[in-house]
Every structure is written in C-alpha cells, then in structure tokens.
C-alpha positions as CSV (number, residue, x, y, z in Angstrom):
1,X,55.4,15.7,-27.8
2,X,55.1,19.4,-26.8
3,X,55.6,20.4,-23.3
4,X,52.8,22.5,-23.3
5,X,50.5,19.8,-24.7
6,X,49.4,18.7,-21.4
7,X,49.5,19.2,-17.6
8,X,53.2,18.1,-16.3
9,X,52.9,16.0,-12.8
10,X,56.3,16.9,-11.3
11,X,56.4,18.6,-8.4
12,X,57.1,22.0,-7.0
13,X,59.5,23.0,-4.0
14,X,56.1,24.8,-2.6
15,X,54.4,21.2,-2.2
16,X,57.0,20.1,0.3
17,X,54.2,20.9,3.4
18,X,57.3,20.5,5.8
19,X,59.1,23.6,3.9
20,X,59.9,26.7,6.0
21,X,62.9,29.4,6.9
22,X,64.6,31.9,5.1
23,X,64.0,30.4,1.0
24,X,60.1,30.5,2.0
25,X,60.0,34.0,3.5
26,X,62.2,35.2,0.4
27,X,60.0,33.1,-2.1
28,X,56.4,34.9,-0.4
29,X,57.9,38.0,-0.8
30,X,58.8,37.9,-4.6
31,X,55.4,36.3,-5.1
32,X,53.6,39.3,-3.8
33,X,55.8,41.3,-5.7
34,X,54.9,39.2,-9.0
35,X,51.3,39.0,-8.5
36,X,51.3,43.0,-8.1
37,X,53.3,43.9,-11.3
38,X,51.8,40.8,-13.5
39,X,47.9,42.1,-12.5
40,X,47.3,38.5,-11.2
41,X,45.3,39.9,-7.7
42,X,42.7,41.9,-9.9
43,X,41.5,38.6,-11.3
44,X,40.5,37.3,-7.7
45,X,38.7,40.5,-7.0
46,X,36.8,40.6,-10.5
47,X,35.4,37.4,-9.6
48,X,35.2,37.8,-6.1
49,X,32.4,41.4,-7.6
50,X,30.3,39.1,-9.9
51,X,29.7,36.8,-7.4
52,X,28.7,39.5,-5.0
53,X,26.5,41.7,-7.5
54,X,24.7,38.6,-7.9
55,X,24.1,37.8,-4.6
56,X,24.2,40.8,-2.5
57,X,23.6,40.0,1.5
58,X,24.5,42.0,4.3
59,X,27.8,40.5,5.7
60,X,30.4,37.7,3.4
61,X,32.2,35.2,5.0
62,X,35.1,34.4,2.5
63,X,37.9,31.3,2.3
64,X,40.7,31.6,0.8
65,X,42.3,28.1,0.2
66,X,45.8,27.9,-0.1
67,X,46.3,31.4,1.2
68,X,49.9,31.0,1.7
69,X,51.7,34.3,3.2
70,X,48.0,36.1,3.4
71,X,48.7,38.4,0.7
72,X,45.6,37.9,-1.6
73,X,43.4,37.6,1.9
74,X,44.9,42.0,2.6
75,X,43.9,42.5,-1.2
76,X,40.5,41.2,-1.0
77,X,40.2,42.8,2.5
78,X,41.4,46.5,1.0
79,X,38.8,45.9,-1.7
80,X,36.3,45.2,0.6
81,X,36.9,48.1,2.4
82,X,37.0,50.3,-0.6
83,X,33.8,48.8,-1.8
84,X,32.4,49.2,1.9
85,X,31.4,45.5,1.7
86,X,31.3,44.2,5.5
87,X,33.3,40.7,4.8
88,X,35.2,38.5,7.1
89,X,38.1,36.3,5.9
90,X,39.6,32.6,6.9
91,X,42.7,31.8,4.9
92,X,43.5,28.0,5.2
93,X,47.1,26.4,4.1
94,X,47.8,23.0,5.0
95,X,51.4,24.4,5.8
96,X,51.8,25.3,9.8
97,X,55.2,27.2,8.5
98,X,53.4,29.6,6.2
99,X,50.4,30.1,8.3
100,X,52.6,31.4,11.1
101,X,54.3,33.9,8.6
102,X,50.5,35.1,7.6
103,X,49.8,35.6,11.3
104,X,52.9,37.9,11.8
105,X,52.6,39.3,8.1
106,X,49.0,40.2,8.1
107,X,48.7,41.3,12.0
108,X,46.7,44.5,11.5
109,X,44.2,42.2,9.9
110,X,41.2,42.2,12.3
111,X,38.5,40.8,10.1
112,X,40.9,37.3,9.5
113,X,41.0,33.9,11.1
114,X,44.0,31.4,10.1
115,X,43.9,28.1,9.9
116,X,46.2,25.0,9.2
117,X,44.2,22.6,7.5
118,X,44.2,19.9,4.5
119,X,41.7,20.5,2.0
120,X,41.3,17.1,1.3
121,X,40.5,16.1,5.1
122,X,36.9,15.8,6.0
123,X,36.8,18.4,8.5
124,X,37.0,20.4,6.0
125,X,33.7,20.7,4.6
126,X,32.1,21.0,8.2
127,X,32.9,24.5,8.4
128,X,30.5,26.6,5.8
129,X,31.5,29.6,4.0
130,X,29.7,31.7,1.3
131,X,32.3,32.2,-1.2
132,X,36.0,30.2,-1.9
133,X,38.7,31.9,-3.3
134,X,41.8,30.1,-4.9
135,X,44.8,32.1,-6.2
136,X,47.8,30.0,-8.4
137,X,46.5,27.2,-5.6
138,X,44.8,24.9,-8.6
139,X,47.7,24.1,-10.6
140,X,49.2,21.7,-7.3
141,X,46.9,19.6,-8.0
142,X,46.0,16.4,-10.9
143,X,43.0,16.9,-12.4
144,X,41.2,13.6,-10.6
145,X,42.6,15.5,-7.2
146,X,40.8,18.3,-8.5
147,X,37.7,16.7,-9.3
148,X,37.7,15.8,-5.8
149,X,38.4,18.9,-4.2
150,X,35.8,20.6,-6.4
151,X,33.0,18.4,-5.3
152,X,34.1,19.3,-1.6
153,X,33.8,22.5,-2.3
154,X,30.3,21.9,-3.5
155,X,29.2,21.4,0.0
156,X,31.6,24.0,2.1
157,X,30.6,26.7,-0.6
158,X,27.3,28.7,0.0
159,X,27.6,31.2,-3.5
160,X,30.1,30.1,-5.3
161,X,33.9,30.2,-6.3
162,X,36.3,32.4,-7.8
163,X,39.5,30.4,-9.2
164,X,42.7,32.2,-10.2
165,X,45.2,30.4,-12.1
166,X,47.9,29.8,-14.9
167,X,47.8,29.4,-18.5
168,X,50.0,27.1,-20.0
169,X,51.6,28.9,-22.6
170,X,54.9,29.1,-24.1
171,X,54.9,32.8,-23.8
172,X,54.2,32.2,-20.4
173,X,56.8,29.8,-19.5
174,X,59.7,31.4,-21.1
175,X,58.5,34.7,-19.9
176,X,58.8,33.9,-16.4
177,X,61.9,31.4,-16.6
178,X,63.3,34.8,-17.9
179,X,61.8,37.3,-15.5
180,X,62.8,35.1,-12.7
181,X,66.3,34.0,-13.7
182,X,67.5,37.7,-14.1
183,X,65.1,39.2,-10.8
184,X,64.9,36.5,-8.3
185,X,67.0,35.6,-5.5
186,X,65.2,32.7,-4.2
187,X,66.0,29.2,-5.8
188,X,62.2,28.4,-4.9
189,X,60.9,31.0,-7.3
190,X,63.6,29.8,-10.2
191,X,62.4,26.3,-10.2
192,X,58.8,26.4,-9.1
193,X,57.8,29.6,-11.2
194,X,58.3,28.0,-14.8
195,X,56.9,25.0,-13.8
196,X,54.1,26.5,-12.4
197,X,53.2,27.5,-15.8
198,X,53.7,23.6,-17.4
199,X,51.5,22.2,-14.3
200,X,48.7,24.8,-15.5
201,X,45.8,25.0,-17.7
202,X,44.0,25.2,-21.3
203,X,40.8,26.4,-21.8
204,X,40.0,22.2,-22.6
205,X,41.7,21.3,-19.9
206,X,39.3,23.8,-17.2
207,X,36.0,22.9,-19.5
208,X,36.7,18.9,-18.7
209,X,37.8,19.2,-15.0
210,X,34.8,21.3,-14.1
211,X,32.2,19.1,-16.0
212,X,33.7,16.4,-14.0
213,X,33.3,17.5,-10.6
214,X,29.7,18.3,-11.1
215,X,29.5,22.0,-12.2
216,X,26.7,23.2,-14.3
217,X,27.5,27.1,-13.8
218,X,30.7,28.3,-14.5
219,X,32.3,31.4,-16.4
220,X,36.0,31.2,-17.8
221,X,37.7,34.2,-18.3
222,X,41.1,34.4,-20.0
223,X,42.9,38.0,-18.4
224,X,46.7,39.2,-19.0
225,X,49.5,38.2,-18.0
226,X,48.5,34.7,-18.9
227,X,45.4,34.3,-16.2
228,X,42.3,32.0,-16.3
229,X,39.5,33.0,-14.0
230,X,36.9,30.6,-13.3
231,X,33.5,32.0,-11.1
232,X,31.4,29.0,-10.4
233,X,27.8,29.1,-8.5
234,X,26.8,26.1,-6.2
C-alpha cells in the first residue's frame, strides 16, 4: 500500500508539548521562513476576507489555535491593518514554551492576548470568538480527534473558520524532504516537515471529517504549494 493512500498516525517532534530551547526557536524560525516563500500565509488571509465580506461588523475578535511562535497572528494583524479592519487577536498553543517565545517575538503586538491552553479541555469553549483560524495545526490530529475538536469549535466560533493545511502528495513530500534536507539546520524541521505532508489531507479525506463533525457550510479550496483551505460558517 501507498504512503500517500491514507493519513500516517506517527508522530511529530512538534507534539512533544514539553519541547522547548534552542531546536524549537531554530525550527519557528525556518517555519516562518517556509510559510513566506511557499505562499502558505496568504491562504489564512483569503479565508480569513470571505468570511469577513460576508459578515461585515464593526470590530473582529479572532483565535488562532495552535498559533505556535505568533507568526500567522502578525500576518493577519498587518492585513488587518492594511485592510483598516479594527480586529483583535488571541493566539492559543497548548505549549507554555512556545507561547513565551510569541510573547517576546511578537511584543510590539498591542491588539494580541496569549494563551496556554488545550483545545480539547472544556474551558475552552467558554470563551467566545467570532472567527477561528488554524494554520498546518489540523494535520496533529486523527480524524475522530478532529471530529471532536470541530464540534467544539461549533460552539466557541461566532462566524465561522478558516483552516490552512497540507496536501498529501507525493510532490509534496519529496519536495520538502528535499528543500529541508539541503536548507535546514534544525533536525525538528528534517523529520517533522515530510511527515507533515503524510499526516495531511485529500480532498475525500476533508469532505468526510467535516460531514462528521456536523458541518453543513464549508468551501474547500485547493492553493499552491500544496495547500487546502477550508472556510466553514457556524
């Protein structure tokens, strides 16, 4: 059977909630730099437009789940401000080490609050937000922990969601094993970044997980390099 055939299980470096120090710093950094020359952040702020345009309000109040370092919470805060869209920003991780870094990293940041928190915890859903945002977050996740998470969601989510993500793809995989064998430094990258793509999606695999947790109005968008976004409504 094909790698790419369905979802692996095996986990990533990244899902060790305990990891910190200089491999996690080095590892944010090369992510930012990927997601900037792959034109992954665009697909966040796509979604993050079509949800707005079709529910325009004064002032957004917008979560970004699995925020890691902060760096898509300063994208989505510049194109805010370009936009002149009044929004403020929580970015949750359930890693205390990496939410430190995102205070230090994203200090000029007035519009943000950071949080430590499990998204599978039921505090989680006390705390109500008009849009979600998830960037490379989904893939960490089986689809019946998905299914889960989705139908939290439901409740903490006032408009809707914007989900950034992998497809699995050989071009992607051996791509990136590539890319990241002959540019990275950090180990983390080298072993979580093909994975990554094998831990990811089909087109199948999004329409079933979605029916599952409940959805009835969703868009999925297929973008380069090898990016699925999904914009849900509640």
């Amino acid at each position: 059977m094909s790698i790419f055939s369905k979802r692996s299980n095996e986990k990533e470096i990244m899902d060790d909630l305990e990891c910190s120090g200089p491999v996690l710093e080095q590892t944010l950094r090369e992510l930012k730099t990927i997601n900037r020359w792959l034109g992954g952040n665009q697909v966040t702020t796509l979604g993050l437009e079509r949800l707005i345009q079709q529910n325009p309000q004064p002032v957004y109040e917008i979560t970004d789940i699995g925020c890691g370092g902060g760096d898509m919470i300063r994208v989505m805060d510049n194109w805010a401000k370009r936009r002149k869209i009044p929004a403020n920003f929580t970015g949750i991780d359930a890693n205390g080490n990496i939410i430190e870094l995102a205070r230090v990293r994203q200090l000029d940041l007035s519009s943000v609050q950071w949080e430590v928190l499990n998204v599978f915890e039921p505090e989680f859903t006390v705390q109500k937000t008009d849009i979600v945002t998830c960037t490379l977050f989904t893939h960490h996740f089986t689809d019946s922990e998905l299914v889960i998470l989705f139908k939290a969601l439901r409740q903490k989510a006032r408009l809707g969601l914007v989900i950034n993500d992998l497809h699995r793809h050989p071009l992607a995989y051996y791509s990136i094993k590539w890319l990241t064998r002959i540019f990275s430094r950090s180990p983390m990258v080298q072993h979580d970044a093909p994975l990554s793509v094998l831990r990811s999606f089909s087109r199948k695999d999004w329409m079933r997980i979605l029916e599952k947790s409940g959805f009835e109005t969703f868009q999925i968008r297929w973008y380069w390099a090898f990016r699925w976004q999904i914009c849900v409504r509640v």
